[in-house]
C-alpha beads as a LAMMPS data file, in Angstrom:
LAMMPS data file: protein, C-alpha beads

92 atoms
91 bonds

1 atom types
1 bond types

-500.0 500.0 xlo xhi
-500.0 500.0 ylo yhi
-500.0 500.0 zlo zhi

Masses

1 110.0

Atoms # bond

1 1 1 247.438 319.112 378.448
2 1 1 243.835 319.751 378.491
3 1 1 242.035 322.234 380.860
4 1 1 241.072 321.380 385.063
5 1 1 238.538 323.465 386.458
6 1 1 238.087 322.926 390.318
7 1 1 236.039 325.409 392.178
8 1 1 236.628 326.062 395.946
9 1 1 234.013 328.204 397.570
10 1 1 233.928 331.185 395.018
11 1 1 237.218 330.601 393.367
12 1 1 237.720 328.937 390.343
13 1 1 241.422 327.087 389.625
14 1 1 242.295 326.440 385.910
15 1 1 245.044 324.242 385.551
16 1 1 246.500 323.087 382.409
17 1 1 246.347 324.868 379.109
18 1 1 243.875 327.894 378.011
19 1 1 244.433 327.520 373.702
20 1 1 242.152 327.209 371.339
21 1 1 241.727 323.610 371.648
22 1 1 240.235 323.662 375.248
23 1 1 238.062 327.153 375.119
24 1 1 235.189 324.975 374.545
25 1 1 235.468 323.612 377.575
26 1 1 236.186 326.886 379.911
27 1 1 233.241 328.267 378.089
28 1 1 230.458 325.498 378.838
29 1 1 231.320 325.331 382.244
30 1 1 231.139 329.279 382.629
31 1 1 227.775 329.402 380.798
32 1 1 226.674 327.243 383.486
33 1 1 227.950 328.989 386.834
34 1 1 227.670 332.776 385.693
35 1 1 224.992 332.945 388.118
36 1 1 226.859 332.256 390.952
37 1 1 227.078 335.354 393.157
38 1 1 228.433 338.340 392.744
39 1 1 232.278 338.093 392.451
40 1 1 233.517 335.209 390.377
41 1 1 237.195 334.645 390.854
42 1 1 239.711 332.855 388.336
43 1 1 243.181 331.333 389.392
44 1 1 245.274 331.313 386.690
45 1 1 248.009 329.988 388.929
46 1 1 248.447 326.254 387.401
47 1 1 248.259 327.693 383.744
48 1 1 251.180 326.099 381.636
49 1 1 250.218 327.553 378.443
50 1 1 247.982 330.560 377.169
51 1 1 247.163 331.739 373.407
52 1 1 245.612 334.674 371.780
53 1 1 242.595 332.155 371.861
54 1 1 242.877 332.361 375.395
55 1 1 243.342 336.062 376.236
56 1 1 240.658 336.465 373.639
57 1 1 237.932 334.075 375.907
58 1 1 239.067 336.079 379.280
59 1 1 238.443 338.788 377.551
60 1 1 234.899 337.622 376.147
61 1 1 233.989 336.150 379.949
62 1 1 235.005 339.672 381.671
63 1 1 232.182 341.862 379.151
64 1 1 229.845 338.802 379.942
65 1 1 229.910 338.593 383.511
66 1 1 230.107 342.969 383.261
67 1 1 226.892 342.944 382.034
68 1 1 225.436 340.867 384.698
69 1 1 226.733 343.343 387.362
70 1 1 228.975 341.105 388.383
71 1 1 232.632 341.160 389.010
72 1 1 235.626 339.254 387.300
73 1 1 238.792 339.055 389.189
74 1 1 241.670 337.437 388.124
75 1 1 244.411 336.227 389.997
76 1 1 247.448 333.518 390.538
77 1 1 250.525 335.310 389.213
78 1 1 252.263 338.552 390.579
79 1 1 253.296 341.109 388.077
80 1 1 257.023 339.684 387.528
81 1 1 255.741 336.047 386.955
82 1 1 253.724 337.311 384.478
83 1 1 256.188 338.668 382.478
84 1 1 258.532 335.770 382.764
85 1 1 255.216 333.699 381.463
86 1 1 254.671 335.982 378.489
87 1 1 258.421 336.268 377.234
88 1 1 258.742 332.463 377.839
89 1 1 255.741 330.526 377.286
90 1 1 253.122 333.202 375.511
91 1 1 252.329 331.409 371.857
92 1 1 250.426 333.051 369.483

Bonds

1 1 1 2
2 1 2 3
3 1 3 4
4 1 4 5
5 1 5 6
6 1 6 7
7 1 7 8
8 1 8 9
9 1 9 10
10 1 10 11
11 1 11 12
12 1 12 13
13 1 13 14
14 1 14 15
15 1 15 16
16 1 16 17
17 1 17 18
18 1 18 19
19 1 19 20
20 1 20 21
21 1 21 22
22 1 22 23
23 1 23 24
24 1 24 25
25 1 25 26
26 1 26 27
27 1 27 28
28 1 28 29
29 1 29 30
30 1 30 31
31 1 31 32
32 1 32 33
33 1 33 34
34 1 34 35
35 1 35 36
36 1 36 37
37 1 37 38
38 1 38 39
39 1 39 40
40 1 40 41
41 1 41 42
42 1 42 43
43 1 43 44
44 1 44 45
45 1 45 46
46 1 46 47
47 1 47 48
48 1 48 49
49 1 49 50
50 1 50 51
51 1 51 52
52 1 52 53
53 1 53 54
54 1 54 55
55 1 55 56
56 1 56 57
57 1 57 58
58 1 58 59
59 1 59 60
60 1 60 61
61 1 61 62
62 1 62 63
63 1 63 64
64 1 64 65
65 1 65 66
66 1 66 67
67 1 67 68
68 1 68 69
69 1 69 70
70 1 70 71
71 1 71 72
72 1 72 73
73 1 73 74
74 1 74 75
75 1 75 76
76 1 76 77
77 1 77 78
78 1 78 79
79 1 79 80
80 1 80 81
81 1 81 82
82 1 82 83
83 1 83 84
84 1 84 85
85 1 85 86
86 1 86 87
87 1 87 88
88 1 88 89
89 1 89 90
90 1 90 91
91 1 91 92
């Protein structure tokens, strides 16, 4: 499933799959909108499927947008979701 990014008003929604195969495009489209204010939010809500690849570019976007004196926030699953997720679904 390949990677959706809709922005509404300062939050961005990723839907689909964050792997190796569709960093490239999460990454173009971030290199592009880092300016955007000061608080950049991700949904992670609609994400079927994350790798190392994936944690990895999060990872990588958060120092990035740090540096700018911006913020990072990222949101879409509570803390018991997540865990189902990452037992479940979490490839590496």
């Amino acid at each position: 499933m390949e990677l959706e990014i809709k922005r509404i008003k300062e939050v961005f929604y990723l839907k689909g799959n964050l792997t190796k195969a569709t960093l490239s495009h999460l990454k173009s489209h971030f290199s592009y909108t880092i300016d955007l204010g000061p608080n950049i939010i991700l949904n992670i809500r609609d994400i079927k499927k994350i790798d190392t690849s994936g944690i990895k570019v999060l990872e990588e976007l958060y120092d990035q947008i740090s540096c700018m004196n911006q913020r990072l926030c990222i949101t879409g699953l509570q803390f018991n979701q997540l865990r189902r997720v990452e037992s479940s679904n979490f490839t590496a």
